[in-house]
C-alpha positions in Angstrom: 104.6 5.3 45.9 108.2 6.2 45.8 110.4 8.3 47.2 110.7 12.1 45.4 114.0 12.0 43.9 116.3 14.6 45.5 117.1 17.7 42.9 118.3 20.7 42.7 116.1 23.8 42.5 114.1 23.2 39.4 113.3 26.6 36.9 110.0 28.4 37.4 108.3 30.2 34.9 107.9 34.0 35.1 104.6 35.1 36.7 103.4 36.7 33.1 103.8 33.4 31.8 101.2 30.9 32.6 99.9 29.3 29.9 96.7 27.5 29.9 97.8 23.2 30.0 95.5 20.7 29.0 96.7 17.0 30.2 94.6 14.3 28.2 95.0 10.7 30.6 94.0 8.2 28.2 92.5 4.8 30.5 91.5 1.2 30.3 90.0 -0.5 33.3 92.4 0.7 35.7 90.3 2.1 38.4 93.2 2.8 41.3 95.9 3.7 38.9 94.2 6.3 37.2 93.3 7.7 40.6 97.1 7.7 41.4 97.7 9.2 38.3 95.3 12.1 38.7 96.3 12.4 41.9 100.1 13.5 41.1 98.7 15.5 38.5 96.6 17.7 41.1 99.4 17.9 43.2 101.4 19.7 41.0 100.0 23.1 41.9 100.2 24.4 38.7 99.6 28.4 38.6 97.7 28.5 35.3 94.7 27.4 34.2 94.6 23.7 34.3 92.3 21.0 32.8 92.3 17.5 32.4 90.5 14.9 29.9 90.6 11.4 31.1 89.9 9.5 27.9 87.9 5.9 28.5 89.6 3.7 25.6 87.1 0.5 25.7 86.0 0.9 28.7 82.4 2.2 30.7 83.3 6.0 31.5 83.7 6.8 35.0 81.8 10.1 36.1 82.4 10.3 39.8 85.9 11.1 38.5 84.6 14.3 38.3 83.4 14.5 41.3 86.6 13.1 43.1 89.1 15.9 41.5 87.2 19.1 40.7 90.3 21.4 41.1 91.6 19.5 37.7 88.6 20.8 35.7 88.2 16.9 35.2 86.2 15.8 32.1 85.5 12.2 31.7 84.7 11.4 27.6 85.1 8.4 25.7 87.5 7.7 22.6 85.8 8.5 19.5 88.7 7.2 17.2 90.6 4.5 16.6 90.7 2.0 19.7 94.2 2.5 21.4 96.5 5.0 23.0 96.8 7.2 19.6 93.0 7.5 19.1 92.4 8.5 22.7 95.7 10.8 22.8 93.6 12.3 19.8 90.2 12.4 21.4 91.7 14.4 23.9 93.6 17.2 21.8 90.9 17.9 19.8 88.7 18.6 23.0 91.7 20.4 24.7 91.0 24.4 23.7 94.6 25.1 26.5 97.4 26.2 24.9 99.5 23.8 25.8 98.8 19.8 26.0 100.4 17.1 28.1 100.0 13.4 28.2 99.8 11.3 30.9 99.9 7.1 31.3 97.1 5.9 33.7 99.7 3.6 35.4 102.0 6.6 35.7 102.6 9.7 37.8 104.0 12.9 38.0 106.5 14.2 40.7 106.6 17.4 41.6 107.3 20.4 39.9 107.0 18.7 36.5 104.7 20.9 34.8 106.3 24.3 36.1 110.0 22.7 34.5 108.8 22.1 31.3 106.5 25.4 30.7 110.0 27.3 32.0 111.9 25.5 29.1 109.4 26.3 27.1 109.3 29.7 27.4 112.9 29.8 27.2 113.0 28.0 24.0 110.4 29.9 22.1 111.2 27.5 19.3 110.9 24.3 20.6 107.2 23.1 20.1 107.5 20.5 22.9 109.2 20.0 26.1 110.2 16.5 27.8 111.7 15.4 30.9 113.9 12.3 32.2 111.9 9.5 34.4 112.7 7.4 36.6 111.1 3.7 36.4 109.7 1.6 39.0 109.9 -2.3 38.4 109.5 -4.8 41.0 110.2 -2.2 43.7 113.4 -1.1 42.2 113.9 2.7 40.6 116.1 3.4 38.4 116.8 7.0 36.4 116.6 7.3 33.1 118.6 10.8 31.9 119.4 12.2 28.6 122.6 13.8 29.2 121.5 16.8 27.4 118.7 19.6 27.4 118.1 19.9 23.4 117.2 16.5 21.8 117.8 16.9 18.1 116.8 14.1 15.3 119.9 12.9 15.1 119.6 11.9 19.0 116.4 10.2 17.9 117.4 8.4 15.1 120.2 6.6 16.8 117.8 5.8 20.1 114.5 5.9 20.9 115.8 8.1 23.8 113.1 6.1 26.6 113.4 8.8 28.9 111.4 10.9 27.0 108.8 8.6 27.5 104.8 9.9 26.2 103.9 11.0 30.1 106.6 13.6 30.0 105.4 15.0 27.2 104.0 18.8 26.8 103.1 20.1 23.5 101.7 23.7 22.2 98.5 22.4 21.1 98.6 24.7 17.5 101.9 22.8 16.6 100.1 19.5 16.9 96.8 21.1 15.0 98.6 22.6 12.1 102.2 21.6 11.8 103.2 18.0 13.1 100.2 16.8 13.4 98.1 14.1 15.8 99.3 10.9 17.1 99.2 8.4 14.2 96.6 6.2 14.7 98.0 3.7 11.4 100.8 3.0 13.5 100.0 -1.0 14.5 98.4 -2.0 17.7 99.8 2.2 18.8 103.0 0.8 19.7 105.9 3.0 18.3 103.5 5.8 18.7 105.5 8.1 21.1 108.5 7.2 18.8 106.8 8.7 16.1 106.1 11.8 17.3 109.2 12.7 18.6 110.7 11.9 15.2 108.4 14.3 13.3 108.5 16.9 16.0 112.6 17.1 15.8 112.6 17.1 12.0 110.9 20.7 12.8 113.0 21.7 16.0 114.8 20.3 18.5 113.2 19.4 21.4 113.2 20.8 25.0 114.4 18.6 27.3 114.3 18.9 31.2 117.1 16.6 31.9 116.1 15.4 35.6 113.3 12.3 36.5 110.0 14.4 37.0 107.8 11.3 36.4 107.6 8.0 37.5 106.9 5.3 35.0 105.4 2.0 36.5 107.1 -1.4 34.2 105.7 -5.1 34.5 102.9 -7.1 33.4 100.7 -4.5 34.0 101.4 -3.4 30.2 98.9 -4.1 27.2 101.7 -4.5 25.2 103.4 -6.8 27.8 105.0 -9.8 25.3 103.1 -8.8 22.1 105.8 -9.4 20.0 104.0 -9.9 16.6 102.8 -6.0 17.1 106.5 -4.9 18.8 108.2 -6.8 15.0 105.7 -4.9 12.5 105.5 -1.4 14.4 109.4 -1.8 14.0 108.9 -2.7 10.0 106.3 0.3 9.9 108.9 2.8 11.8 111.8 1.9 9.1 108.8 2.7 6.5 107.9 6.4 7.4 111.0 6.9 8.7 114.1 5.1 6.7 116.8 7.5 7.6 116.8 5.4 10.9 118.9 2.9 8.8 121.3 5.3 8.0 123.1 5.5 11.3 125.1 2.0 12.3 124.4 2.3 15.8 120.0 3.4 15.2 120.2 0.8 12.3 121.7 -1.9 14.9 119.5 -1.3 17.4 116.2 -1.6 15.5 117.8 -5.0 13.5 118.5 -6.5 16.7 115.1 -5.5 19.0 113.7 -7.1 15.4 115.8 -10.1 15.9 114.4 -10.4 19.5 111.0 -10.4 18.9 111.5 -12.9 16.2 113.8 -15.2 18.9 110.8 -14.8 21.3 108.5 -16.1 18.6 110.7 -19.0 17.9 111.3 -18.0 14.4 115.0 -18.9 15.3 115.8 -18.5 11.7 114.5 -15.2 11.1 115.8 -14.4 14.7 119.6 -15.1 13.6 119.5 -13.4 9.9 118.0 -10.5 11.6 120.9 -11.1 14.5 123.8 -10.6 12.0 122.0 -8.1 10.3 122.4 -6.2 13.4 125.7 -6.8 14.2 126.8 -5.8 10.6 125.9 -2.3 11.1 127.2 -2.5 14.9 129.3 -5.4 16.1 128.7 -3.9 19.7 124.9 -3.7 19.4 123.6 -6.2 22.9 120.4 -6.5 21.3 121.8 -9.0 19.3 123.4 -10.8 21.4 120.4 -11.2 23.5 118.4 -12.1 20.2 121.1 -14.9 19.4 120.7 -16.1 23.2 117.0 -16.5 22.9 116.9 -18.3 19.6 119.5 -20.9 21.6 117.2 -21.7 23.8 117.1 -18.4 26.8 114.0 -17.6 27.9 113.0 -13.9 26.9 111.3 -13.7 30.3 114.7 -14.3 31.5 116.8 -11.5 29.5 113.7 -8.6 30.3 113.2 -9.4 33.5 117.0 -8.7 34.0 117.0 -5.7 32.3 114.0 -3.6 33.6 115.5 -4.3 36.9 117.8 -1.7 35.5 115.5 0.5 33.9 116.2 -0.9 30.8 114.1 -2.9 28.0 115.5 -4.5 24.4 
């Protein structure tokens, strides 16, 4: 595990507020991470009532889960939706009866005082219907923070970028706004990639979003990912993005950026063709946009393997 990140004294909420958190782990044969995961989550020390649904996506249920962390008020269920991340997120609101609901990654963690951060923001942004926080990402033994530079995100912060560090395991909703108001995790979205994207995007079109601008949870990159080289899903959860959401294209810079991780995925297929349109497409709206560039190097030949591998060792992904 990694070393706490040093910060400075992080906001606590007020003794009258503790409001009940329900954090829904959604998991797929990963035994010891999960463990880790639930772990971090128990070690928050949370004052309020606290619960947590670990959601078995196509995979046997573990019950001595249970049995292993009864201070998180564990239930272990199974995903009665869609098979993925958005049909377990689901499973797990809809069982969550907390007024508030997190999600955490089973190949994640929490560091500490997470949860007490974001129910503070929270309370002092009575209009913000969920709270995020910065992370800081592990690859290959390397960390390396991910901030926002600000404490509101707005749409037009998420239109240009996907903003990674407000990645899904940071999140904390109040449960009513995703019941009756923006609504569950899309489970139309294809393979559940994009999913998180999603969400934010719908959430800020109704307020901006709280943001705890410090790294409050690990997030663990590498070939440990289901969606690890999937680039067929990565090109048409892009094409279904620009669908629900077009205004993306309407800023150069967010209209760059999706053209060229588009031309990537299409370079790491070796449709070099498609790859290069897709490239210049990019650089059109943005002559500065890298993803292009990189797109333009795989089509000549770069391994993709190659260009990732040097960016996660910075945090970073296309």
């Amino acid at each position: 595990m990694m070393a706490h990140p040093q910060t400075h004294q992080l906001p606590s909420p007020s003794p009258s507020y503790s409001p009940s958190v329900t954090v829904v782990v959604p998991t797929h044969d990963r035994p010891l991470l999960v463990r880790e995961t639930l772990r971090s989550i128990a070690e928050q020390g949370y004052g309020g009532a606290l619960e947590t649904i670990v959601v078995f996506d196509r995979a046997e249920p573990d019950p001595s889960l249970e049995n292993e962390f009864p201070e998180l008020a564990l239930r272990v269920v199974r995903n009665t939706r869609t098979p993925g991340l958005p049909g377990s997120r689901n499973t797990g609101i809809l069982l969550a009866h907390s007024e508030l609901v997190a999600f955490c990654d089973d190949d994640d963690v929490w560091l500490p005082g997470k949860l007490e951060a974001q129910v503070a923001a929270l309370e002092a942004n009575p209009e913000a219907e969920l709270a995020a926080t910065s992370i800081v990402v592990r690859y290959a033994g390397r960390d390396s923070v991910r901030l926002a530079g600000t404490e509101r995100v707005e749409l037009r912060h998420l239109l240009r970028s996907r903003m990674a560090m407000l990645h899904s395991s940071t999140l904390l909703f109040r449960r009513a706004s995703l019941i009756d108001g923006i609504g569950l995790i899309d489970e139309e979205i294809p393979g559940g990639m994009s999913e998180d994207w999603d969400i934010l995007i719908r959430t800020a079109r109704r307020a901006p979003i709280a943001h705890v601008d410090r790294p409050l949870v690990q997030v663990l990159w590498g070939n440990n990912s289901f969606f690890t080289q999937r680039w067929d899903l990565k090109l048409t959860s892009h094409e279904w993005m620009l669908d629900q959401h077009p205004d993306i294209l309407d800023d150069p810079v967010g209209a760059g950026r999706v053209l060229g991780q588009m031309a990537f995925a299409e370079a790491a297929m070796r449709r070099r063709r498609a790859a290069v349109r897709r490239a210049f497409a990019a650089l059109r709206r943005n002559w500065r946009e890298p993803r292009a560039f990189f797109a333009l190097a795989v089509a000549a030949g770069v391994s993709p393997g190659t260009v990732l591998g040097v960016l996660h060792r910075y945090g970073r992904g296309v």
